[in-house]
C-alpha positions in Angstrom: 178.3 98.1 48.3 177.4 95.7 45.5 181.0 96.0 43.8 182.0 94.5 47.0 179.9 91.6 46.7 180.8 90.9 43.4 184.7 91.2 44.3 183.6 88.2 46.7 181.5 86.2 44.5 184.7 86.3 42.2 187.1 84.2 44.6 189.2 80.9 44.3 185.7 79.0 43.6 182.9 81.3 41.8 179.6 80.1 42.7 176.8 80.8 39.8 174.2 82.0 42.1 176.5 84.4 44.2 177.4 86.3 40.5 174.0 86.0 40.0 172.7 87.5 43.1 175.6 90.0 43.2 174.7 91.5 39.6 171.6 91.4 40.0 172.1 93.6 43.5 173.8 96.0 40.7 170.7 96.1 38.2 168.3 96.6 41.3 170.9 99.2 42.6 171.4 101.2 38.9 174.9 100.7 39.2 174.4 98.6 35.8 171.7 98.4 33.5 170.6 95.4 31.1 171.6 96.2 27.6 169.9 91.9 26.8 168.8 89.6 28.2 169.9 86.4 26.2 172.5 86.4 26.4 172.6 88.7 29.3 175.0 91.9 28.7 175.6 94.9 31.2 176.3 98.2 31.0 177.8 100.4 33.9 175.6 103.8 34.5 176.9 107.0 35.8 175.7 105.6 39.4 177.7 102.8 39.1 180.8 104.8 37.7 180.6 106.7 41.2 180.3 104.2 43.1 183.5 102.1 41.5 185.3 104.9 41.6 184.7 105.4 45.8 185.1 102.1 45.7 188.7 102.3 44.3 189.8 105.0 45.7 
């Protein structure tokens, strides 16, 4: 699960290309779609609510 991912990307040291690749992984997912580009905003989709919320639970 890309929420996962992005959880890990997030540890004691976050690397730009592992947020990168892990939102990205969202986007091609439709757990979040792009609302920009520049500069680059997201917006959580009813997909992506379901699967946070499994992911939480």
């Amino acid at each position: 699960m890309p929420f996962k991912d992005l959880e890990a990307a997030a540890g004691p040291r976050l690397s730009f290309q592992a947020l990168k690749d892990a939102l990205n992984a969202l986007v091609a997912e439709k757990a979040v779609a792009r609302v920009s580009e520049k500069p680059a905003r997201l917006r959580i989709t009813a997909v992506g609510r379901t699967q946070l919320d499994g992911y939480r639970s």
